[in-house]
C-alpha positions as CSV (number, residue, x, y, z in Angstrom):
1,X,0.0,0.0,0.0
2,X,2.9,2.5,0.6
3,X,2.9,2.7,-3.4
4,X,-0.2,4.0,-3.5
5,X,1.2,8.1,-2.6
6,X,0.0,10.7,-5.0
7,X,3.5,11.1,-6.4
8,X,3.4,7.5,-7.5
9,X,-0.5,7.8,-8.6
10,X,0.2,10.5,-10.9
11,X,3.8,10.4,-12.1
12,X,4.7,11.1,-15.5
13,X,8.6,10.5,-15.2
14,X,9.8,8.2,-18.2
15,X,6.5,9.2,-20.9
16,X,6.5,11.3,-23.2
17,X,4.3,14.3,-24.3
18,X,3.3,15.9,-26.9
19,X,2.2,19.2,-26.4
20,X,0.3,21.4,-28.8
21,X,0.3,25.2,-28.7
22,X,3.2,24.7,-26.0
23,X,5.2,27.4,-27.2
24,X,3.2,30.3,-24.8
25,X,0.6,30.7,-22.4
26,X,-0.7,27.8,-20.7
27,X,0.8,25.0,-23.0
28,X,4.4,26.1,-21.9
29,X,3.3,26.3,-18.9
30,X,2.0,22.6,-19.0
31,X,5.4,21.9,-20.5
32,X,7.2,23.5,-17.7
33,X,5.3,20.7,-15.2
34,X,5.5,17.8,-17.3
35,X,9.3,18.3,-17.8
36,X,10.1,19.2,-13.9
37,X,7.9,16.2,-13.1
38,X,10.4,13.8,-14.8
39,X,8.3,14.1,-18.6
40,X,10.5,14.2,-22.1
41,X,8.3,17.1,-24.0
42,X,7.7,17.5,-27.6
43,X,6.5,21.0,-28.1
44,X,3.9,21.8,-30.9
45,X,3.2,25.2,-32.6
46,X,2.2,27.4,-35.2
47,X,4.4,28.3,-37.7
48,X,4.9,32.2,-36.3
49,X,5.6,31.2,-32.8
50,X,9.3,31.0,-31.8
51,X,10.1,27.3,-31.0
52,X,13.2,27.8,-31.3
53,X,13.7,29.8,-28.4
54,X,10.9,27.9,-26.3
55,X,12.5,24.7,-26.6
56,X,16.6,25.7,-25.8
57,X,14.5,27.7,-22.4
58,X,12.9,24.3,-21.6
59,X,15.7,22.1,-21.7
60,X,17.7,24.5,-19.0
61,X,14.6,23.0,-17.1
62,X,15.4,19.5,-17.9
63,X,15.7,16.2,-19.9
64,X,13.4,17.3,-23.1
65,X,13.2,15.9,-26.8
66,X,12.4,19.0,-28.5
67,X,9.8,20.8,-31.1
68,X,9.1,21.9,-34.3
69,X,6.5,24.2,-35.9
70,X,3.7,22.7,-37.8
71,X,0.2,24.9,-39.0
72,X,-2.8,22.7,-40.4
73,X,-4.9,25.3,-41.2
74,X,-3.3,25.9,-45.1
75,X,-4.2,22.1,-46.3
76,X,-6.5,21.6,-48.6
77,X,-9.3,18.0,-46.9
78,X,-11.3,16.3,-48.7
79,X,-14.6,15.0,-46.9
C-alpha cells in the first residue's frame, strides 16, 4: 500500500508528451510541469511562434526531446 502516494499515482517521469500550442501561455506552462515532473516534452506550434527559443528555455529545465512548428490550417481536406 505505501505505493499507492499521489507522487506515484500520478507520475509522469519516463513518458513522453506531446504538447500542442506549448510554445506560450498555458501550453508552456503545462510543458514547464510535465518536464520538472520527470516528462520528455515534444513542443507543438504554429508556424509564427518562436520554438526555437521555447525549446533551448525548456531544456535548462530538464531532460526534453524538443519541437518543431507545424500549421494545419493551409491544407486543402477532402470529406
Amino acid at each position: 500500500m505505501s505505493n499507492l502516494t499521489t507522487l506515484n499515482l500520478f507520475s509522469v517521469r519516463g513518458f513522453v508528451a506531446v504538447v500542442t500550442g506549448g510554445s506560450s501561455g498555458l501550453g508552456l506552462m503545462i510543458c514547464r510541469g510535465l518536464i520538472a515532473n520527470g516528462a520528455k516534452v515534444y513542443v507543438v506550434a504554429l508556424a509564427s511562434d518562436p520554438i526555437d527559443e521555447v525549446v533551448k528555455k525548456l531544456n535548462e529545465i530538464g531532460n526534453q526531446y524538443g519541437g518543431t512548428a507545424f500549421g494545419y490550417s493551409s491544407y486543402d481536406y477532402q470529406h
